[in-house]
C-alpha positions as CSV (number, residue, x, y, z in Angstrom):
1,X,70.8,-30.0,39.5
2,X,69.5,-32.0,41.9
3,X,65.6,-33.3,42.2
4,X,64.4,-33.2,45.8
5,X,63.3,-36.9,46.8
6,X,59.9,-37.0,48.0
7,X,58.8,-37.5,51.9
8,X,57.7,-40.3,53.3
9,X,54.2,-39.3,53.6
10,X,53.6,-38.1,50.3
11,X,50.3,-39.2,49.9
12,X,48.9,-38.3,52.7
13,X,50.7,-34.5,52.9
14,X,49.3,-34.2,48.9
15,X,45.5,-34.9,50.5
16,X,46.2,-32.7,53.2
17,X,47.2,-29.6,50.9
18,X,43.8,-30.9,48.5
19,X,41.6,-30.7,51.5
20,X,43.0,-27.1,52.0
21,X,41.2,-26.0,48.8
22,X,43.6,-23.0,48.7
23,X,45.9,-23.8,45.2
24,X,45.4,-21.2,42.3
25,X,42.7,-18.9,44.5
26,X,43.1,-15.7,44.5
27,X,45.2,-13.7,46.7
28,X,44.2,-12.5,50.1
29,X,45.7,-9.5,52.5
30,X,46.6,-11.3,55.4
31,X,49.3,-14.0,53.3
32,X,50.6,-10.5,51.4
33,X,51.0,-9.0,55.1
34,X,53.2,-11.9,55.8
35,X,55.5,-12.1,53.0
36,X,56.0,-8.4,53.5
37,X,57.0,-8.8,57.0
38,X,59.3,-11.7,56.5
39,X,61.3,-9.5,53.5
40,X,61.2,-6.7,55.9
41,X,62.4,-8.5,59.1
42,X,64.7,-10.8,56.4
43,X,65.8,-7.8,54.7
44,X,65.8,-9.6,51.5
45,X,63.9,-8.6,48.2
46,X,61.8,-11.3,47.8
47,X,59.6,-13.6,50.2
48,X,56.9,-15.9,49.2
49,X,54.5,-18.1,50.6
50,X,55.1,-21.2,48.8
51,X,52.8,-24.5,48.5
52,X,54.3,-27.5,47.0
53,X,52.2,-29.9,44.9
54,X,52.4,-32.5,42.8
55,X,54.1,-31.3,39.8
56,X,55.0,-27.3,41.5
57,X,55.1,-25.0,43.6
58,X,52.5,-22.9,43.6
59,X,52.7,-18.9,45.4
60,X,49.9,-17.9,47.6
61,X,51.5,-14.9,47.8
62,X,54.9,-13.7,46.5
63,X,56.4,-10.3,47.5
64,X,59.3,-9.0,44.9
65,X,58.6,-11.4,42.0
66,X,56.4,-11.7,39.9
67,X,56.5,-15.4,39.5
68,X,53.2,-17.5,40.3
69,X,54.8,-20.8,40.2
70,X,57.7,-23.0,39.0
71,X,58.4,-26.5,38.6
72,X,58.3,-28.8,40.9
73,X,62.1,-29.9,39.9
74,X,63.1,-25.9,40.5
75,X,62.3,-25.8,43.5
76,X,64.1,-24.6,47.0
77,X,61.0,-25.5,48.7
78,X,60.8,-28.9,47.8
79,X,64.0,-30.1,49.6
80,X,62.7,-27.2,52.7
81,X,59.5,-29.7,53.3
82,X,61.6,-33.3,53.8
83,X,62.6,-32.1,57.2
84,X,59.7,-30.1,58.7
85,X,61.0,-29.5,62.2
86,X,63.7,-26.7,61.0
87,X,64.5,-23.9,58.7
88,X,66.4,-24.8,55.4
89,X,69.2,-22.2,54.3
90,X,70.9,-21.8,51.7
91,X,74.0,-19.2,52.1
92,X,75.2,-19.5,48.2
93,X,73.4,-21.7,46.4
94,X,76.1,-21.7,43.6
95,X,78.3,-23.6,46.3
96,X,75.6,-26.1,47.0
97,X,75.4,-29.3,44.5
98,X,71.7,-29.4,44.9
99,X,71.4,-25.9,43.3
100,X,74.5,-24.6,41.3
101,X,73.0,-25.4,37.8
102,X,69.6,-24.5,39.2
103,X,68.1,-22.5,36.5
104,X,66.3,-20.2,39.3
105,X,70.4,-19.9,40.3
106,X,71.7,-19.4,37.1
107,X,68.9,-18.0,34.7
108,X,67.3,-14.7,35.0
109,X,66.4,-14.4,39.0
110,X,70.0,-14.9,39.9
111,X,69.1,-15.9,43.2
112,X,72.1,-16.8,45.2
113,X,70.5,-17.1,49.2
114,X,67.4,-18.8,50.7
115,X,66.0,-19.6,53.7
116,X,62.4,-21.5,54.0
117,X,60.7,-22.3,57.0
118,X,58.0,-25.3,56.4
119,X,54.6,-24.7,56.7
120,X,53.6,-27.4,58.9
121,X,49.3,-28.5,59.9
122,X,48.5,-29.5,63.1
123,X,48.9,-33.0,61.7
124,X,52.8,-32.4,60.8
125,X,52.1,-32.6,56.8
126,X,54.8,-29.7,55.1
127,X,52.6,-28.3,53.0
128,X,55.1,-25.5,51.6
129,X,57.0,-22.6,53.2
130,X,57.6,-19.2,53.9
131,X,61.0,-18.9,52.1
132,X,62.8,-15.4,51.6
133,X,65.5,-15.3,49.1
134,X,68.5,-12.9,47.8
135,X,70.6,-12.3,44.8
136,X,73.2,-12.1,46.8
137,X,75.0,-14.8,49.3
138,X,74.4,-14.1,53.3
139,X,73.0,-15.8,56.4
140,X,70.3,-15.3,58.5
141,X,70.9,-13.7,61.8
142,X,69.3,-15.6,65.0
143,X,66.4,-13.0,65.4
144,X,65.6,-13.5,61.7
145,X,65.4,-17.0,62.0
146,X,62.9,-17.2,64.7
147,X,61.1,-14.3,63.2
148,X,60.6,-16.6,59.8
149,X,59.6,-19.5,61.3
150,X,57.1,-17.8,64.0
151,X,55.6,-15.9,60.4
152,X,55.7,-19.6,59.2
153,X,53.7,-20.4,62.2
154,X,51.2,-17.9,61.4
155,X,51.4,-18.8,57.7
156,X,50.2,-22.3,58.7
157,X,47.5,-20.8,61.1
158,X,46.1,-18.8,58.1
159,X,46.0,-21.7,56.3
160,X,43.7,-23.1,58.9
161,X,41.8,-20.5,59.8
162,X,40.8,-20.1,56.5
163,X,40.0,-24.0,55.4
164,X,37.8,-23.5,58.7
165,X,35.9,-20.1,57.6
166,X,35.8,-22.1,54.1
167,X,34.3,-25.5,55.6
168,X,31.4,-22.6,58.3
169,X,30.6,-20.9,54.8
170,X,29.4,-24.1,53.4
171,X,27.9,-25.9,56.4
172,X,26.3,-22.2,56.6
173,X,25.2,-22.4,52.6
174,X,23.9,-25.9,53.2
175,X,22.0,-25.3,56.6
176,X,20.7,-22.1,54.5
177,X,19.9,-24.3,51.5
178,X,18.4,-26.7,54.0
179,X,16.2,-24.2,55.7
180,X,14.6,-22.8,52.0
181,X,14.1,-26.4,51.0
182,X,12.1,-27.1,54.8
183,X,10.8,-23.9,54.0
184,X,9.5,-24.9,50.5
185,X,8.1,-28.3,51.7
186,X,6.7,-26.5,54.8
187,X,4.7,-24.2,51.9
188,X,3.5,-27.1,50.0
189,X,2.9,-29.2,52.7
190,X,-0.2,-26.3,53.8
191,X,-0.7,-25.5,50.4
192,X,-1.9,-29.4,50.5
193,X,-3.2,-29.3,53.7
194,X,-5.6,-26.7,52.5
195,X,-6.0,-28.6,49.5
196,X,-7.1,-31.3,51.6
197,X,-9.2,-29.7,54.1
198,X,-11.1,-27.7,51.0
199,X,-11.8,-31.0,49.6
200,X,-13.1,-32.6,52.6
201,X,-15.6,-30.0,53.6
202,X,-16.3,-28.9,50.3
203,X,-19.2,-30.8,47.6
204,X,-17.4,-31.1,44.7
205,X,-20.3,-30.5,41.6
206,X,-21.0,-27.1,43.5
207,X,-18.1,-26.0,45.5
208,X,-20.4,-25.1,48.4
209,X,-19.7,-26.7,51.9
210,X,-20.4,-30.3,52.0
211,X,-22.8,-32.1,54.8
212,X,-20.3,-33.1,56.9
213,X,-18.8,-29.1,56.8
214,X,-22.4,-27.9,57.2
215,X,-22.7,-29.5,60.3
216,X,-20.1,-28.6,62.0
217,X,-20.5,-24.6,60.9
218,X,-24.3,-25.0,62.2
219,X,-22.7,-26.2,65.2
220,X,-20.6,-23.5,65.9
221,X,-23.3,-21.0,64.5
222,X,-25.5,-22.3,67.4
223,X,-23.0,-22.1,70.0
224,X,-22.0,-18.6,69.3
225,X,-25.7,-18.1,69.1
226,X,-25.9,-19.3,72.7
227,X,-23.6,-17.4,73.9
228,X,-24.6,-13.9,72.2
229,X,-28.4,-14.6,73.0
230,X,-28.3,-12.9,69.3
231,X,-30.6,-14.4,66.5
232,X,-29.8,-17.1,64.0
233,X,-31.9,-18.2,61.0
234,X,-31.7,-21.2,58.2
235,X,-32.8,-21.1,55.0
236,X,-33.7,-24.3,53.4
237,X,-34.4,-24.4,50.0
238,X,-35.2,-27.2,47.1
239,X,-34.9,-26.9,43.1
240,X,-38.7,-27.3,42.5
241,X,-39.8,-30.4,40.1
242,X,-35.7,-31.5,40.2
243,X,-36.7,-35.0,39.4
244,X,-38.3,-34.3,35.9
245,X,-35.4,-32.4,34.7
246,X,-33.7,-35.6,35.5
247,X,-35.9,-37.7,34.0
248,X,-36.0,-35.7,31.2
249,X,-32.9,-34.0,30.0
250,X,-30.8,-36.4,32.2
251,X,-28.4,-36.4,35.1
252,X,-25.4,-34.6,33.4
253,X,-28.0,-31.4,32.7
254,X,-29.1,-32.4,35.8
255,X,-25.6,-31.3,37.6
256,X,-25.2,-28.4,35.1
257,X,-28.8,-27.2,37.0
258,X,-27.3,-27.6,40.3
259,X,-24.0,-25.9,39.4
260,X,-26.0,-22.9,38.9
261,X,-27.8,-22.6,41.1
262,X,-25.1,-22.7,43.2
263,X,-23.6,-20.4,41.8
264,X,-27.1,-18.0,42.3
265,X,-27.3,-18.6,45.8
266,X,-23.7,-17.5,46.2
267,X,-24.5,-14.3,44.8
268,X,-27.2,-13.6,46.9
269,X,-25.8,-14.0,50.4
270,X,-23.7,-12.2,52.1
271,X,-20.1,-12.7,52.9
272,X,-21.2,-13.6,56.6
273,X,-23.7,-16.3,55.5
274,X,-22.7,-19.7,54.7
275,X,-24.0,-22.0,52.1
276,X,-23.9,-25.7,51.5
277,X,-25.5,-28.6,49.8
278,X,-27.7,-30.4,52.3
279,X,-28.1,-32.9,49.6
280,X,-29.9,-33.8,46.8
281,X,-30.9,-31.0,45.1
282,X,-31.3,-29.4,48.3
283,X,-29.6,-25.9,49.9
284,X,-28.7,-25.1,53.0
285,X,-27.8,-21.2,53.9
286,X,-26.8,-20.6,57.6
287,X,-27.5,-16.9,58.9
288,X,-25.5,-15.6,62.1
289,X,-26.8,-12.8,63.5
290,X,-29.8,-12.4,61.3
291,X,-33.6,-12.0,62.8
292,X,-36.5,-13.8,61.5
293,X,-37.7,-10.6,59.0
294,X,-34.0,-10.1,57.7
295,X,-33.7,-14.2,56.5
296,X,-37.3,-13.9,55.1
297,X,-36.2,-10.8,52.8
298,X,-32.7,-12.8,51.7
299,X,-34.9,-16.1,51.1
300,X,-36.9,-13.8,49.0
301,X,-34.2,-12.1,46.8
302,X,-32.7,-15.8,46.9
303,X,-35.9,-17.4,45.2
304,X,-36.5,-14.2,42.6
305,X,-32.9,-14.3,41.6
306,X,-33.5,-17.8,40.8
307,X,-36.8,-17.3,39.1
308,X,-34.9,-14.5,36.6
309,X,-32.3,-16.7,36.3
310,X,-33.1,-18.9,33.5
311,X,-31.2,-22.1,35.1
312,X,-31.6,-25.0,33.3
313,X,-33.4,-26.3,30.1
314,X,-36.4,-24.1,30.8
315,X,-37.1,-22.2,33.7
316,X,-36.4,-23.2,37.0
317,X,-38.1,-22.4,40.6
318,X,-37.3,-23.0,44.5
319,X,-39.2,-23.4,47.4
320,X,-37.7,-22.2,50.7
321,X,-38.8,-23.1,54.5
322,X,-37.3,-20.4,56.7
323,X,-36.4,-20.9,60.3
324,X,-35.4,-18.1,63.1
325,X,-34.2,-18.8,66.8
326,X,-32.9,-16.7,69.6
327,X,-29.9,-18.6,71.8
328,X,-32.6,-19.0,74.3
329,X,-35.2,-20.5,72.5
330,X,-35.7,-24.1,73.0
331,X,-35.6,-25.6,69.5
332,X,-32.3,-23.5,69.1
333,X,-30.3,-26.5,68.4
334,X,-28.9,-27.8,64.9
335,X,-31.5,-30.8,64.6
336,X,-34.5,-28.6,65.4
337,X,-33.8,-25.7,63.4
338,X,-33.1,-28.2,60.3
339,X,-36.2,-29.9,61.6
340,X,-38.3,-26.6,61.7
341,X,-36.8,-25.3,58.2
342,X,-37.8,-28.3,56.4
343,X,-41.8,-28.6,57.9
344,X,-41.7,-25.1,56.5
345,X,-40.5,-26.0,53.2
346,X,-42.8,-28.8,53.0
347,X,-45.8,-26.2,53.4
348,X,-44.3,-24.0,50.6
349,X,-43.8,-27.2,48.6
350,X,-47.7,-28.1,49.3
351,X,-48.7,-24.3,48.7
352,X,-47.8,-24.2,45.0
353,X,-43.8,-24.0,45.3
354,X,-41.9,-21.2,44.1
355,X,-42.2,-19.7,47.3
356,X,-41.1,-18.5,50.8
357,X,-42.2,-20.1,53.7
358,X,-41.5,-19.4,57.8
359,X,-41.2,-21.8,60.6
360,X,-44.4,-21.4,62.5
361,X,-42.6,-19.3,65.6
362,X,-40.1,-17.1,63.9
363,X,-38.5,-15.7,67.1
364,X,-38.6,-16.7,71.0
């Protein structure tokens, strides 16, 4: 028995039929379909489609055997692919030197006939063939031939068509892959902006709006104000006698003091209203919408809830200046109506404290 030699471009037709990612997968319709044809148009018993690799040859599909591979040494297709331009046949293969003491030949298959046509990639690497073969000796007629090697055409094209639809699957995978990751980082990116933005407008020791967010939400208050000719009122309120709890409990019992009453003022207002640390230990609450008589009753539940509240080391108390403007009114602007809210809480501060107390001119 003779070995087949190797081609020429070895190397490069072995990377070609890696690249192909199509050795040992499993088997698919449209390689059965042509094996079937070629046995049927050959009118032999078997047909295979054969790739040849390093060490074998390797069946995509195989019609009439059950064989999945054989050795490289064994094999018809090995001398098919040195000369990829034409159709090997083999009329008795016990006549031919190459094949007589084949053990394909001469052991159980008994094959005596075959014919491969190579199947060849677009850049002319004989990656295997489609061979038919017979147990008994014979020749192809003309037809046959250019049947098998337009089936080995199509072989070839499958080969392709599928390394393609293999190569769209993953650049589809990735680009999908890609998208959930933008997606994640999209996700965390606003879960950060949000993060950010919360920390920027929010105070920190109270979670309340800061200053700088209180400003610009009495801003906007007053410009929708404007524009809705409706009423809007501020409460401003301060933690009576803050200092002495300072001075004497100190500034950590301090913040706890502020925490709550934080957290008592937002209990009080509404989900409308909006509340922020003006500074200090003083409260802002801005009121859309409400009229002077509606701010003094929340300022009022506002300073009793505090009252019953027990915050801090003994009982605390705050004084609130109430302020209420119409859109039209002329001290309707953010500076004035913090300017009019605090000369109010400065008369319920020098009234006794604990204690409600309204701008001078409540409404326009």
């Amino acid at each position: 028995m003779k070995s087949a030699a190797l081609p020429d471009n070895e190397r490069e037709r072995l990377a070609a039929l890696r690249t192909l990612t199509v050795l040992d997968s499993s088997p698919e319709q449209g390689f059965d379909d042509l094996t079937l044809l070629a046995a049927t148009i050959c009118d032999t018993p078997v047909a295979l489609v054969s790739l040849v690799d390093e060490h074998r040859q390797w069946f995509k599909s195989h019609h009439g055997i059950e064989l999945d591979q054989t050795d490289r040494d064994v094999s018809f297709c090995a001398h098919a692919i040195l000369e990829s331009d034409r159709v090997l046949e083999v009329p008795d293969a016990t006549l031919d030197s190459r094949f007589a003491d084949n053990p394909l030949v001469t052991g159980a298959q008994q094959f005596r006939f075959y014919a491969g046509a190579p199947l060849v990639t677009d850049e002319g690497y004989a990656l295997g063939t489609l061979c038919v073969l017979d147990h008994r000796p014979r020749r192809l007629e003309p037809r046959q031939r250019a049947a098998l090697e337009a089936l080995a055409r199509q072989a070839a094209a499958q080969l392709k068509l599928r390394s393609m639809h293999r190569a769209l699957q993953d650049a589809l995978e990735s680009a999908r892959s890609y998208q959930n990751e933008l997606e994640e980082y999209q996700t965390r990116l606003r879960h950060l902006n949000m993060q950010l933005h919360a920390q920027a407008v929010t105070d920190p020791l109270t979670g309340l709006y800061n200053r700088l967010a209180l400003t610009q939400q009495l801003n906007q208050a007053v410009a929708r104000c404007h524009r809705s000719g409706e009423y809007l009122s501020l409460l401003l309120i301060d933690a009576d006698h803050f200092k002495s709890y300072n001075d004497q409990f100190g500034h950590q019992v301090g913040d706890v003091i502020l925490r709550q009453l934080a957290t008592v003022i937002r209990s009080v207002v509404r989900e409308s209203d909006i509340a922020a640390r003006y500074g200090g230990e003083e409260f802002v609450v801005i009121l859309p919408g409400t009229d002077g008589e509606g701010a003094l009753a929340l300022a009022e539940r506002v300073r009793m809830k505090v009252q019953s509240s027990h915050c801090g080391e003994s009982d605390l108390t705050v004084s609130i200046g109430v302020v209420s403007r119409r859109g039209a009114h002329p001290r309707c602007t953010a500076e004035l109506l913090i300017q009019d809210a605090d000369a109010a809480l400065y008369r319920a501060k020098d009234s006794g404290r604990n204690r409600v107390i309204a701008a001078v001119t409540i409404s326009a």
